[in-house]
C-alpha positions as CSV (number, residue, x, y, z in Angstrom):
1,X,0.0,0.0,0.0
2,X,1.3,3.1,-0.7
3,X,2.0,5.9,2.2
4,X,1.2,9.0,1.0
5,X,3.0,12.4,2.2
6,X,1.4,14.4,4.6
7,X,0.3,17.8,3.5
8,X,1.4,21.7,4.2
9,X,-0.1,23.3,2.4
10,X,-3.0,23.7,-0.5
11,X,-1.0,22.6,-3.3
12,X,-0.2,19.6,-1.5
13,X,-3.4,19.0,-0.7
14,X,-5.1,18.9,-3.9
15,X,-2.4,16.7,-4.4
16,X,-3.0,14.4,-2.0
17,X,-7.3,14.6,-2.7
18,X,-7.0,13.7,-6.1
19,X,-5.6,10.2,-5.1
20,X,-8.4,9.6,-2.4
21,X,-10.6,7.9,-5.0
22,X,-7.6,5.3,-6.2
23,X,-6.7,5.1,-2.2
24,X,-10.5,5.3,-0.4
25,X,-9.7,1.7,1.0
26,X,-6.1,2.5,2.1
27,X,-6.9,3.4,5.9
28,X,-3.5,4.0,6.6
29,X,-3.5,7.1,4.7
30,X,-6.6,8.3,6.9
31,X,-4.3,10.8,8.7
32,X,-3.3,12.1,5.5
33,X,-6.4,12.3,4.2
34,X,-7.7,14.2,7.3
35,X,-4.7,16.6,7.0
36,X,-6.0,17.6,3.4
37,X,-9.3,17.9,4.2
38,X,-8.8,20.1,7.6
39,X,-6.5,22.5,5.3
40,X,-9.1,22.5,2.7
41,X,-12.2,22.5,4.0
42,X,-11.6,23.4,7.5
43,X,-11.9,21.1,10.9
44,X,-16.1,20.6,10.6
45,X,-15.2,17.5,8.3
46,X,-13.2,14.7,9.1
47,X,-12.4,11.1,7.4
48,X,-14.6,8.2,9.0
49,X,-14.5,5.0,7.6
50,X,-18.0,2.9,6.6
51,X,-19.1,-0.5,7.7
52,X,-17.1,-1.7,4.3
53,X,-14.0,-0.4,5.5
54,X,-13.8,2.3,3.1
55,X,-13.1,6.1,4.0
56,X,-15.6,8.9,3.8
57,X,-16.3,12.5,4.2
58,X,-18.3,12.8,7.3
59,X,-20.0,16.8,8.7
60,X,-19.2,17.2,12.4
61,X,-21.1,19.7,12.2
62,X,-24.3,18.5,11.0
63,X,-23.7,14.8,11.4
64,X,-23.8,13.8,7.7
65,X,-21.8,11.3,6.4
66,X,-20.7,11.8,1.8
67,X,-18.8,9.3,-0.2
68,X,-17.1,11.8,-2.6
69,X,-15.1,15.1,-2.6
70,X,-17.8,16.8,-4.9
71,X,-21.0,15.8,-2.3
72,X,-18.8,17.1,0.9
73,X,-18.0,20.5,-1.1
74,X,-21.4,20.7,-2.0
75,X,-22.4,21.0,1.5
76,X,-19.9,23.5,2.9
77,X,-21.3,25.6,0.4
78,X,-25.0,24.8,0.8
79,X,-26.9,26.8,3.3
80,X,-28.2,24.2,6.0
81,X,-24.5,24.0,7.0
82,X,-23.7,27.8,6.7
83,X,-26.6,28.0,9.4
84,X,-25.6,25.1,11.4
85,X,-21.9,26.1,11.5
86,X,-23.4,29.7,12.8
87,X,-25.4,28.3,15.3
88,X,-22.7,26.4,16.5
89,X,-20.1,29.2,16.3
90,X,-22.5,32.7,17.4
91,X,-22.5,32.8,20.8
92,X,-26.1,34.4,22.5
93,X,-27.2,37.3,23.4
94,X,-25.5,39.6,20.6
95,X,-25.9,43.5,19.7
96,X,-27.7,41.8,16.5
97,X,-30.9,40.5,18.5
98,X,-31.5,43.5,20.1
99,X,-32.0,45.8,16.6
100,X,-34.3,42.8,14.9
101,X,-36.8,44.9,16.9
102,X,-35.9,47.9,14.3
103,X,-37.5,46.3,11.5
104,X,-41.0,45.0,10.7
105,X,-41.6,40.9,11.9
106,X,-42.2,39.9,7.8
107,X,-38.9,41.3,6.5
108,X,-35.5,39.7,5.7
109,X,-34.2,42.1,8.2
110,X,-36.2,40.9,11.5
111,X,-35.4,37.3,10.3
112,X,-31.8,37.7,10.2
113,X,-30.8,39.7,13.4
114,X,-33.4,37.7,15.2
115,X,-31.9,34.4,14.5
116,X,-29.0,33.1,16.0
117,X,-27.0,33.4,12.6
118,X,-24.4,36.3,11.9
119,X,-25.0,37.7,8.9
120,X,-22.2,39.7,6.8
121,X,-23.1,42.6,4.6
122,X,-27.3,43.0,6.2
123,X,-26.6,46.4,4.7
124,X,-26.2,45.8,1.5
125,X,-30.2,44.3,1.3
126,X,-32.6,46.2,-0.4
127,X,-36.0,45.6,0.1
128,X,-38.7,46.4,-3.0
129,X,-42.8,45.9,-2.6
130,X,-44.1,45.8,-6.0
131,X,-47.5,46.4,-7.4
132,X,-49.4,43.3,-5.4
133,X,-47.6,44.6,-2.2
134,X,-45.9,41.3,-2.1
135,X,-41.8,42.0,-0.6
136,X,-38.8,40.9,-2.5
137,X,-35.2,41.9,-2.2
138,X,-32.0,42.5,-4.1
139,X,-28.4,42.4,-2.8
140,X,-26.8,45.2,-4.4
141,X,-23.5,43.6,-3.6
142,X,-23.6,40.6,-5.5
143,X,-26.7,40.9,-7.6
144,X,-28.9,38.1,-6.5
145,X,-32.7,39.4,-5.4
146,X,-35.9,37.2,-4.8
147,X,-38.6,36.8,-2.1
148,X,-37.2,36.0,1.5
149,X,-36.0,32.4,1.8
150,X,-33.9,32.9,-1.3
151,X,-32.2,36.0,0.4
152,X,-32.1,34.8,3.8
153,X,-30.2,31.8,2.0
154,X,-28.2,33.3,0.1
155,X,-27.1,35.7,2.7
156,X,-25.5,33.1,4.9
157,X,-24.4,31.8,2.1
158,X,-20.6,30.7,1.1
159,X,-20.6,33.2,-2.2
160,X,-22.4,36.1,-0.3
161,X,-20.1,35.7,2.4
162,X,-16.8,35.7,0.6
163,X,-17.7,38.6,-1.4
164,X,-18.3,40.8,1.1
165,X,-15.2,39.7,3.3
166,X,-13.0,40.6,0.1
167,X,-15.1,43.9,-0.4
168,X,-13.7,45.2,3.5
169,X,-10.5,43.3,4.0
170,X,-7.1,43.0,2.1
171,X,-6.5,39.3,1.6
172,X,-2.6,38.0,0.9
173,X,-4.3,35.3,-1.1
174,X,-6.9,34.8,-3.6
175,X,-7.9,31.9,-2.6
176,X,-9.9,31.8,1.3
177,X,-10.4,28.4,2.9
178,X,-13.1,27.9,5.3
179,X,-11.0,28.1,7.9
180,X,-9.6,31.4,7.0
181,X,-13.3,32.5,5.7
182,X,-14.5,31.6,8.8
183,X,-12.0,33.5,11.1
184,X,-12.3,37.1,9.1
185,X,-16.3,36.2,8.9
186,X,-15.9,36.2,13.0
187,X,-14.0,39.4,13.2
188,X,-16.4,41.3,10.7
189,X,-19.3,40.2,12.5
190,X,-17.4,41.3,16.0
191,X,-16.5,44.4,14.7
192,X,-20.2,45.6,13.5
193,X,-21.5,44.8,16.9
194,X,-19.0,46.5,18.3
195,X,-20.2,49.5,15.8
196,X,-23.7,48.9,17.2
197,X,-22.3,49.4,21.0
198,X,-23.2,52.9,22.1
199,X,-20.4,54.9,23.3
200,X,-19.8,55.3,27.5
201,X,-20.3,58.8,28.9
């Protein structure tokens, strides 16, 4: 069986992912394979191993096991993990809870700050009423608009999310992992509540 090299860095591990298919059996490479995926992906997935003996991509976060690369990046990116990994990561009792009551109970607005999820960018939400006095919104960051489950979605979203990180801070690479996406996410969200804060006489 061949031992593969542990990984550093992202070029080495893409590397070492695009032997996991040829290797998904090999569970001595597990700790490689977990190495990659942690530098990749970030430390809510892991490498378990199935009932077959085989190795698999497995959510800590929301306790759901994937067979392939392509179904575990699908959900980092889909939004019932960006919400889970917000539950999990917002602690309670935040300056955002206290302005939901700013903003009428049927708007994307109240939704957000009244949930437990930090949400990046709120201010970049328009909301429209058209003719029938139904409510739809646009994000005139990255262009998306429709009623408020696709907002809401799409503002916790992965592509939301990185777009407006790179819109405020100066990144030394191109490329974020969720690691480093979620750490600047953290400090964005930190540094609007601390906006919120009013000032001590």
């Amino acid at each position: 069986m061949a031992l593969l090299r542990m990984p550093f860095d992202n070029e080495s591990a893409l590397d070492v992912m695009r032997k996991f298919s040829g290797l998904a059996y090999s569970l001595v490479n597990k700790g490689v394979f977990n190495e990659a995926i942690k530098i990749l992906y970030g430390s809510e997935f892991q490498i378990t191993v199935d009932l077959s003996k085989r190795m698999q991509f497995a959510c800590q976060i929301c306790n759901r096991e994937m067979n392939s690369e392509k179904a575990m990046k699908e959900h980092g990116n889909s939004g019932g993990h960006q919400k889970n990994l917000d539950k999990k990561n917002r602690s309670s009792g935040s300056a955002f809870t206290a302005r939901a009551s700013n903003y009428a109970s049927d708007s994307i607005h109240h939704r957000l700050l009244n949930s437990r999820i930090a949400p990046l960018g709120l201010q970049m939400v328009e909301e429209y009423i058209n003719r029938r006095g139904n409510q739809y919104y646009k994000c005139i960051l990255c262009g998306a608009h429709g009623k408020i489950d696709m907002m809401y979605q799409h503002l916790i979203g992965k592509k939301h999310t990185e777009k407006y990180i790179r819109s405020c801070c100066i990144l030394e690479n191109s490329i974020l992992n969720p690691n480093e996406r979620e750490a600047l996410r953290k400090k964005l969200v930190h540094d609007e509540e601390l906006m919120l804060m009013p000032l001590r006489p």
